[in-house]
C-alpha positions in Angstrom: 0.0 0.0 0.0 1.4 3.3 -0.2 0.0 6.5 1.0 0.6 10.0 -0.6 2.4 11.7 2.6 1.6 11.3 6.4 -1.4 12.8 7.7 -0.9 15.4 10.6 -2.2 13.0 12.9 0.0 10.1 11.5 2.9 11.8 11.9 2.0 12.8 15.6 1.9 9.5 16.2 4.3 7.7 14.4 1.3 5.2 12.3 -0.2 5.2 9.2 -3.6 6.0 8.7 -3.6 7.4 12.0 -6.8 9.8 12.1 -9.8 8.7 14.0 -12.0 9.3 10.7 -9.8 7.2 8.8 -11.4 4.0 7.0 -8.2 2.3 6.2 -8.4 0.2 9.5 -11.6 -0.8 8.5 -11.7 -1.5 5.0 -8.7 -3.8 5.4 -10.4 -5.8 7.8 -14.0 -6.2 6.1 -12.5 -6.6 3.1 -10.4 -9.6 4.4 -7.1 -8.6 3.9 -6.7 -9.1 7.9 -8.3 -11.7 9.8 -9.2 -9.1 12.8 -9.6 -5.4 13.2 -6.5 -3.9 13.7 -5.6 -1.1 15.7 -3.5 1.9 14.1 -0.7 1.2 16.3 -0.7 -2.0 15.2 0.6 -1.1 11.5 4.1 -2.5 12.6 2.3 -6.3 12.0 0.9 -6.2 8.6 4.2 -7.5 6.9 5.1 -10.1 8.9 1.3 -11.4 9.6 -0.4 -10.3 6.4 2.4 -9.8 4.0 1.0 -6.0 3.4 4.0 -3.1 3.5 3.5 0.2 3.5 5.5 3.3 2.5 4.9 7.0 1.5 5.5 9.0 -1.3 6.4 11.7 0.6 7.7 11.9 4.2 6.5 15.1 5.1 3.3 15.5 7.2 0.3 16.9 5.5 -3.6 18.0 6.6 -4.3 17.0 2.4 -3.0 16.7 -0.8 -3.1 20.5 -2.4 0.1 21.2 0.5 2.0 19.3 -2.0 3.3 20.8 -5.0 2.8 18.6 -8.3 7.2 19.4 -8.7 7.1 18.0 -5.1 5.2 14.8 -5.6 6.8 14.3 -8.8 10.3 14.5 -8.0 9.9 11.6 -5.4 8.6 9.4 -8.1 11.6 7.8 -9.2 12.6 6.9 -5.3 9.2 5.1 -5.0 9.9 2.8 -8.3 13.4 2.0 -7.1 11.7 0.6 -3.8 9.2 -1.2 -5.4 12.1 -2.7 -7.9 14.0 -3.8 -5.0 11.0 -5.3 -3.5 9.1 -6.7 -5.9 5.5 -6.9 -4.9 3.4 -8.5 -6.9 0.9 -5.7 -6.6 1.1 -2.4 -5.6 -1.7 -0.4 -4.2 -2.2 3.6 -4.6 -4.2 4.7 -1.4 -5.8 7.5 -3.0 -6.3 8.3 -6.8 -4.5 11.8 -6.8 -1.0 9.8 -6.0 -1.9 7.1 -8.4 -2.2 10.1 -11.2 1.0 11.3 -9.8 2.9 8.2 -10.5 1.0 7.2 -13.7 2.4 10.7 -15.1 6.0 9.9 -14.5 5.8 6.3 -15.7 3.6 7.4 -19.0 6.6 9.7 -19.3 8.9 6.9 -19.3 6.6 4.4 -21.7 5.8 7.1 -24.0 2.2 5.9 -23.3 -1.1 8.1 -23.3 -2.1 10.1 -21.1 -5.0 9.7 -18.7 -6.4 9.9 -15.7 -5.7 7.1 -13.0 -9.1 5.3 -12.4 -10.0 2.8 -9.9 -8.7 -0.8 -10.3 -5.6 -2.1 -12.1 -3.9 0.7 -13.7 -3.0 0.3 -17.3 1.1 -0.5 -16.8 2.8 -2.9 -15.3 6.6 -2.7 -13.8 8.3 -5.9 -15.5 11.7 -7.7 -14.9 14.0 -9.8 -16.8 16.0 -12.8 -15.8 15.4 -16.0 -14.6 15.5 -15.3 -11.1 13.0 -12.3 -10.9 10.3 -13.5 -8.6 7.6 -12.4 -9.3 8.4 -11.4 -13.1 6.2 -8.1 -12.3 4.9 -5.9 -10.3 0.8 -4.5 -11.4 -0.3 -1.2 -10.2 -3.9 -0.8 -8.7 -5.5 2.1 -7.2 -8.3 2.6 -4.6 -10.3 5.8 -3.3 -8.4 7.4 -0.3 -9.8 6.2 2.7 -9.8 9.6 4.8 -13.2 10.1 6.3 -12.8 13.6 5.2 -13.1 12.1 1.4 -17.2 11.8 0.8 -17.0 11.0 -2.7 -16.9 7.6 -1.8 -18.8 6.2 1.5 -17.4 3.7 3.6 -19.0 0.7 1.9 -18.1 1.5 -1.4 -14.2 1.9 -0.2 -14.7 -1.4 1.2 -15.7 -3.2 -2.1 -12.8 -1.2 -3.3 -10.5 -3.3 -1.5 -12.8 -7.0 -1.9 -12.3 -5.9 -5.3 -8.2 -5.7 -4.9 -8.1 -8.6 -3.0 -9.8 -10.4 -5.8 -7.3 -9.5 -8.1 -4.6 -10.2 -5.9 -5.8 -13.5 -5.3 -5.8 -13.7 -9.1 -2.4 -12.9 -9.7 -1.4 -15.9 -7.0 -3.2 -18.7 -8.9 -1.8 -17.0 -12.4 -5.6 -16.5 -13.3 -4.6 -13.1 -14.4 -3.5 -12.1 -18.7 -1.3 -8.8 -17.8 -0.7 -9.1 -21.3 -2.4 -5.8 -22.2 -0.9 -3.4 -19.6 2.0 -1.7 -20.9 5.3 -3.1 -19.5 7.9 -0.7 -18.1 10.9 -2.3 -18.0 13.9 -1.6 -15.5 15.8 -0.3 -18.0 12.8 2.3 -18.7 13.3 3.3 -14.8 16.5 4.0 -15.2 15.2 7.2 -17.4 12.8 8.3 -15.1 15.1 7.9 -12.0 
């Protein structure tokens, strides 16, 4: 999962998703990604118990999105995809559609692709790798709604099926019942121009 910046509350303290609004907690738990309703402070568990990580585009604290510059969210881009290519996840999940747009720019950029905003689901480009050893052999990038409280364009319930819906695809992508074959690959040597 990864989150845009900390919220003010999240960086007060110290866990993601942090704000008492906040449906992350929540949507994680109904959707069945955990097998319990975890606590905020309780973020530290998620990789070892439920093989979810969690990073942030941008370390500093924000209240929302418009305190970060486009320059500002952009220019942390290329750090993100390095992690991600060091990690290799088999999916990645944007917490929020305005980060998922910021990313999708840069890597467009890169693929010489088309230009479009990020939309709900599986996003239309895939981070691939070469060699024998690469497990998995990609990385797919999915986005969901951002789970602040504060965001009523979405209710809780329909954040929710958000995240059935990743899990779905997820669980997909571990029985191979997924054809990736139309997203557009980016491959490493394709990062190497946008980092």
């Amino acid at each position: 999962m990864i989150v845009l910046s900390p919220g003010q509350t999240s960086a007060e303290i110290g866990h993601h998703f942090g704000g008492p609004t906040n449906h992350f907690w929540s949507c994680l738990y109904e959707s069945g990604f955990t097998t319990r309703l975890l606590r905020r402070q309780e973020d530290f568990i998620l990789p070892e118990q439920f093989s979810i990580g969690m990073t942030n585009l941008v370390d500093r604290p924000t209240a929302e999105q418009s305190e970060l510059s486009k320059a500002e969210q952009i220019a942390r881009v290329p750090a993100l995809l390095a992690k991600i290519a060091t990690h290799r996840p088999k999916i990645v999940c944007f917490v929020g559609l305005g980060i998922a747009d910021v990313v999708k720019s840069k890597v467009i950029q890169a693929g010489k692709g088309r230009k479009t905003k990020a939309a709900i689901g599986i996003q239309p480009y895939k981070l691939q790798y070469q060699g024998e050893q690469a497990c998995p052999k990609e990385t797919l990038f999915y986005a969901v709604s951002s789970t602040s409280g504060r965001v009523v364009t979405y209710q809780k319930k329909d954040k929710v099926n958000q995240f059935k819906a990743l899990k779905s695809v997820l669980e997909s992508l571990r029985n191979n019942n997924i054809d990736t074959s139309s997203l557009h690959a980016l491959q490493l040597n394709d990062l190497q121009r946008v980092i």
